[in-house]
C-alpha positions as a LaTeX table, in Angstrom:
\begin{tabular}{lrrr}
\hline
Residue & $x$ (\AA) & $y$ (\AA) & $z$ (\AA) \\
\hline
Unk1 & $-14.44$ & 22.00 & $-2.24$ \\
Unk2 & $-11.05$ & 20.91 & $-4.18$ \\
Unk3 & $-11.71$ & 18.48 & $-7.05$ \\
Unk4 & $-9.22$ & 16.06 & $-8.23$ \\
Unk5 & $-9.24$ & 16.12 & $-12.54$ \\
Unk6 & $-9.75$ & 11.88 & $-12.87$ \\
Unk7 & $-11.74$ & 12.22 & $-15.93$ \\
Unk8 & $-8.89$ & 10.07 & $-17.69$ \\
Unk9 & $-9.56$ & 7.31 & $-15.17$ \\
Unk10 & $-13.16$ & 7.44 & $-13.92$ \\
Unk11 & $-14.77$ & 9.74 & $-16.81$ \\
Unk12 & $-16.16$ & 11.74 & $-13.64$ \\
Unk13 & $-15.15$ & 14.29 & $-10.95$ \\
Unk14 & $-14.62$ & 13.27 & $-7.28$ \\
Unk15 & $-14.16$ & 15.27 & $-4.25$ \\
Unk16 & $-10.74$ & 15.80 & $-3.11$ \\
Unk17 & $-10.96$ & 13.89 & 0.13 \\
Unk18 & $-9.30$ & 11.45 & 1.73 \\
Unk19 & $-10.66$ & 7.82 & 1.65 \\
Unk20 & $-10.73$ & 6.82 & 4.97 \\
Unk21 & $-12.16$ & 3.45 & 6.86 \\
Unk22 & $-15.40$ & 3.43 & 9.56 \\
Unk23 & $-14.78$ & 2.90 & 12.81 \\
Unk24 & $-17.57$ & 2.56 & 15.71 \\
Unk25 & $-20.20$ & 3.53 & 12.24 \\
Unk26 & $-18.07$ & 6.77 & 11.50 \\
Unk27 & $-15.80$ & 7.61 & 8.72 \\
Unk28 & $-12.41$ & 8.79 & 10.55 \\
Unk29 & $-8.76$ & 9.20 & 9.58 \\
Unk30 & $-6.73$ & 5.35 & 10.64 \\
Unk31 & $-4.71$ & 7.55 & 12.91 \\
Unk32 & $-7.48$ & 9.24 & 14.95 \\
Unk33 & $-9.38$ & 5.64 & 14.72 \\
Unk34 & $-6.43$ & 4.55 & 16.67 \\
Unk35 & $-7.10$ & 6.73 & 19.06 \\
Unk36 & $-10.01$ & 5.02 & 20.36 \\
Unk37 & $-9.49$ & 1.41 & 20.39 \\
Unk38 & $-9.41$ & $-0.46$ & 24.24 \\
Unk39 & $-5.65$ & $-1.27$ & 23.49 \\
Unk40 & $-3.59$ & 0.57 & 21.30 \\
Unk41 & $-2.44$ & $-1.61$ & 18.32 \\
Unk42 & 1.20 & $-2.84$ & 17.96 \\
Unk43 & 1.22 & $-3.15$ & 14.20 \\
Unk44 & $-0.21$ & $-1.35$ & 11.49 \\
Unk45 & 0.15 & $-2.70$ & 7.69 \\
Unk46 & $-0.78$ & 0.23 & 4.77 \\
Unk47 & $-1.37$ & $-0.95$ & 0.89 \\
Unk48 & $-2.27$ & 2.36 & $-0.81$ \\
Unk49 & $-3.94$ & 0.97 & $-4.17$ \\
Unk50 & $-2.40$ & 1.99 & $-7.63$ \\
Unk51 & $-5.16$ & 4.43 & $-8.17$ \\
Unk52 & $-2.90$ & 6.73 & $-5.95$ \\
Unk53 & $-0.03$ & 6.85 & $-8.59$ \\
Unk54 & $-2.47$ & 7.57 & $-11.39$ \\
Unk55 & $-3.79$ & 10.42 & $-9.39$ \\
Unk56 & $-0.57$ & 11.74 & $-7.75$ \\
Unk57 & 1.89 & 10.16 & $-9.67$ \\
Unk58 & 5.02 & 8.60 & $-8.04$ \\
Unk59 & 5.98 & 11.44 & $-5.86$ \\
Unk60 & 2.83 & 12.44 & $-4.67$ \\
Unk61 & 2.36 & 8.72 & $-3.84$ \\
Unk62 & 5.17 & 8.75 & $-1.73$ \\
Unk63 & 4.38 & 12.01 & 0.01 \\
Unk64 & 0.78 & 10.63 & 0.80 \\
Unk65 & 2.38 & 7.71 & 2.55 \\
Unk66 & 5.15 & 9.69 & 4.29 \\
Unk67 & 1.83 & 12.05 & 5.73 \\
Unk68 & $-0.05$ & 8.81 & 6.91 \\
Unk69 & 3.21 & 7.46 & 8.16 \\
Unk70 & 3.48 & 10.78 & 10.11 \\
Unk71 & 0.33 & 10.66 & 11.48 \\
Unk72 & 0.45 & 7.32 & 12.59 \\
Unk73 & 3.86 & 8.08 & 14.60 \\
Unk74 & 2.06 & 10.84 & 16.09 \\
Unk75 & $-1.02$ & 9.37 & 17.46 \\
Unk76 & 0.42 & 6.26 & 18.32 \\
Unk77 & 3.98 & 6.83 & 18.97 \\
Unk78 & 4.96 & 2.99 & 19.70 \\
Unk79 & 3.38 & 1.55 & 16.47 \\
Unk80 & 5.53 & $-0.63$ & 14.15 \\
Unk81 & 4.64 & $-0.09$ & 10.70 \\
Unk82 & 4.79 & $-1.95$ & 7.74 \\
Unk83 & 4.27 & $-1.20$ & 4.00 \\
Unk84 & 3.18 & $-3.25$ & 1.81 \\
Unk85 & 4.15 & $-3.01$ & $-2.35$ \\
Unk86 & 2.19 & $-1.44$ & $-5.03$ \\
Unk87 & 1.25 & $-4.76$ & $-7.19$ \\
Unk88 & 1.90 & $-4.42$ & $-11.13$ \\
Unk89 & $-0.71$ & $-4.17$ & $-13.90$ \\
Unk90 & $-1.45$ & $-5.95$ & $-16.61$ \\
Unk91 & 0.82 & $-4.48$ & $-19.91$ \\
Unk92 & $-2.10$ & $-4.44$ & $-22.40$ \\
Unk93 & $-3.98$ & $-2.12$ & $-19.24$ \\
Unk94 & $-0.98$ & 0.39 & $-18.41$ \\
Unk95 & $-2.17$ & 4.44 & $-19.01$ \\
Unk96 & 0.15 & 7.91 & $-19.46$ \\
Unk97 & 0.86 & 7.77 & $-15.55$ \\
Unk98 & $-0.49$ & 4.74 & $-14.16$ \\
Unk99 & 1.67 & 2.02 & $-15.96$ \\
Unk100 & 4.54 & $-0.67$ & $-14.09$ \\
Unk101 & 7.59 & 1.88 & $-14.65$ \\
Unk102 & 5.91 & 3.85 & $-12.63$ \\
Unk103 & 4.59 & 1.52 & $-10.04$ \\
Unk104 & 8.37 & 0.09 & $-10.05$ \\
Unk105 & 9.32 & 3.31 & $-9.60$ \\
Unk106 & 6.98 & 3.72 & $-6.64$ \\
Unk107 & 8.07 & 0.53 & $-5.15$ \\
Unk108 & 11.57 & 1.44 & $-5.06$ \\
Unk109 & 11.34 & 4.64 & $-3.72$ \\
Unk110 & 9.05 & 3.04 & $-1.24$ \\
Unk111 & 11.77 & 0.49 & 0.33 \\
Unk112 & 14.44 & 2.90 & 0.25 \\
Unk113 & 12.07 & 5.12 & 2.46 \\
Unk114 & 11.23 & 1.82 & 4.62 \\
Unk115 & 14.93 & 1.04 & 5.01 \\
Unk116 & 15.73 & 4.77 & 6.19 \\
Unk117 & 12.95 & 4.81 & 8.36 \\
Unk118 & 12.76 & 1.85 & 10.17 \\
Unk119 & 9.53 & 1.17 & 8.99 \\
Unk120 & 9.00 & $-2.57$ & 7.48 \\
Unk121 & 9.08 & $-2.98$ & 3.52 \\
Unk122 & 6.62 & $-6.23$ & 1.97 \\
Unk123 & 7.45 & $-6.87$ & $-1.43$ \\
Unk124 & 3.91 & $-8.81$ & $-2.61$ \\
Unk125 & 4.56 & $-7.32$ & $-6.21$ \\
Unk126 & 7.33 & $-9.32$ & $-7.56$ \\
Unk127 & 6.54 & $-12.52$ & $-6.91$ \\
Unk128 & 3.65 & $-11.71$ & $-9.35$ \\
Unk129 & 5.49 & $-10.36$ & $-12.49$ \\
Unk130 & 5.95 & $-12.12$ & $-15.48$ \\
Unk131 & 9.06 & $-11.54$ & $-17.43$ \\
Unk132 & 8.25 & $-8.23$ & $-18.75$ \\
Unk133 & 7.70 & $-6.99$ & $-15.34$ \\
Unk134 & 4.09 & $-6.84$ & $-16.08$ \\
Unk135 & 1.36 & $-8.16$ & $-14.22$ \\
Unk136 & 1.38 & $-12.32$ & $-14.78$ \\
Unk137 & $-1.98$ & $-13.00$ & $-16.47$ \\
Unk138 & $-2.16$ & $-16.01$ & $-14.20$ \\
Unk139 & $-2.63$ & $-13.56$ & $-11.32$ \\
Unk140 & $-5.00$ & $-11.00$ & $-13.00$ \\
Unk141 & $-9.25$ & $-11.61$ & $-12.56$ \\
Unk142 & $-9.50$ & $-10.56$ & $-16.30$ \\
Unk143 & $-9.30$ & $-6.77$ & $-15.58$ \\
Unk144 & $-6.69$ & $-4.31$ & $-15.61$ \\
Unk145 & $-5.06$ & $-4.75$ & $-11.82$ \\
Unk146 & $-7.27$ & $-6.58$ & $-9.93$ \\
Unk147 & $-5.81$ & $-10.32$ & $-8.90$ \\
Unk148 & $-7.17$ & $-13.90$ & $-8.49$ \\
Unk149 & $-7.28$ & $-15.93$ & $-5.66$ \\
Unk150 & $-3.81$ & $-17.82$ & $-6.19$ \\
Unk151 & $-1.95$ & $-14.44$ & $-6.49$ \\
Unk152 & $-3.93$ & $-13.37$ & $-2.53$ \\
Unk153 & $-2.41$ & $-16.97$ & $-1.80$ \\
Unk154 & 0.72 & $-15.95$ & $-2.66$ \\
Unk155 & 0.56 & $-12.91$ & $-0.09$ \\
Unk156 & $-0.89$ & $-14.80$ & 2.42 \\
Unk157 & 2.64 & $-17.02$ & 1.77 \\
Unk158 & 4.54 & $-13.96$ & 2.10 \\
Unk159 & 3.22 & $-12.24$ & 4.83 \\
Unk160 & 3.36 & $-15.49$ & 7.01 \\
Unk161 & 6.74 & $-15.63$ & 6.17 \\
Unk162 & 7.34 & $-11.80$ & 6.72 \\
Unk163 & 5.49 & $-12.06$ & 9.99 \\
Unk164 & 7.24 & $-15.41$ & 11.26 \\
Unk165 & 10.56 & $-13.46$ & 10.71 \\
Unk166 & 9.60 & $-10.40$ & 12.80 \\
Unk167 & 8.03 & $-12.38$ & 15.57 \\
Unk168 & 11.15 & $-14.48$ & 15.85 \\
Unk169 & 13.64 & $-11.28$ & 15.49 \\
Unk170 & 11.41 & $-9.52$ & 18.61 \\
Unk171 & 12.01 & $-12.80$ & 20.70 \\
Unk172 & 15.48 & $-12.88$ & 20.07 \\
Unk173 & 15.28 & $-8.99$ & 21.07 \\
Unk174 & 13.61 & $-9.51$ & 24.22 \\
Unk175 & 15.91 & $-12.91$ & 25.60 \\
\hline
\end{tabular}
């Protein structure tokens, strides 16, 4: 079995598998999960975590998503898709590879690949940044990345918006 060197992030070895979610009590890839729902979704929204940047870095990042993406346009050819920003860390928290260049790295190259793509781009980071384009201590629980409830209120705020736009744009499409 492949093992992924995160001894600078967890102090232990993991296996080099994918992290997928359970479906039906089974661990399965989204895309084959898809698979065997009633009614095949419309929408799927991804949020890879920043753990992937520290692991990958930026371009690995961005290859993992451009693989799920894949998948996903495979198995369910018809599925809109929507990604959602990496959010920023705190400054006083930021490590060799995991640190907010790099996540604003990662979020750039992430829209530009949305906009080319057709797939939809949800910017929940920058609403969140203070003016060092760090993580606003007003939005951080007390630990390196992880946010408080008023920053998740600010998504919810965003994708409502996000979502109210698309709905209205596929009306419009389908008058």
């Amino acid at each position: 079995m492949d093992i992924l060197d995160l001894h600078r992030y967890t102090g232990r070895q993991m296996p080099a598998l994918p992290f997928h979610p359970m479906y039906q009590g089974k661990q399965i890839p989204i895309w084959e999960s898809m698979k065997l729902m009633p009614s095949k979704p419309k929408r799927v929204f991804l949020f890879f975590g920043l753990n992937d940047i520290g692991i990958t870095g930026v371009d690995g990042f961005l290859e993992n998503y451009k693989k799920m993406v894949a998948h996903l346009q495979e198995t369910v050819p018809d599925i809109k898709i929507y990604i959602l920003s990496v959010t920023p860390m705190r400054a006083d928290c930021e490590k060799e590879i995991l640190n907010n260049v790099n996540i604003t790295k990662a979020n750039e190259a992430l829209k530009e690949y949305c906009l080319n793509n057709n797939i939809g781009y949800i910017d929940v980071a920058t609403m969140l940044l203070d003016e060092d384009g760090a993580l606003d201590v007003k939005y951080s629980d007390g630990t390196n990345v992880h946010l408080t409830k008023d920053a998740y209120a600010l998504w919810r705020e965003v994708l409502v918006e996000y979502g109210t736009e698309v709905l209205l744009s596929e009306q419009k499409e389908t008058q």
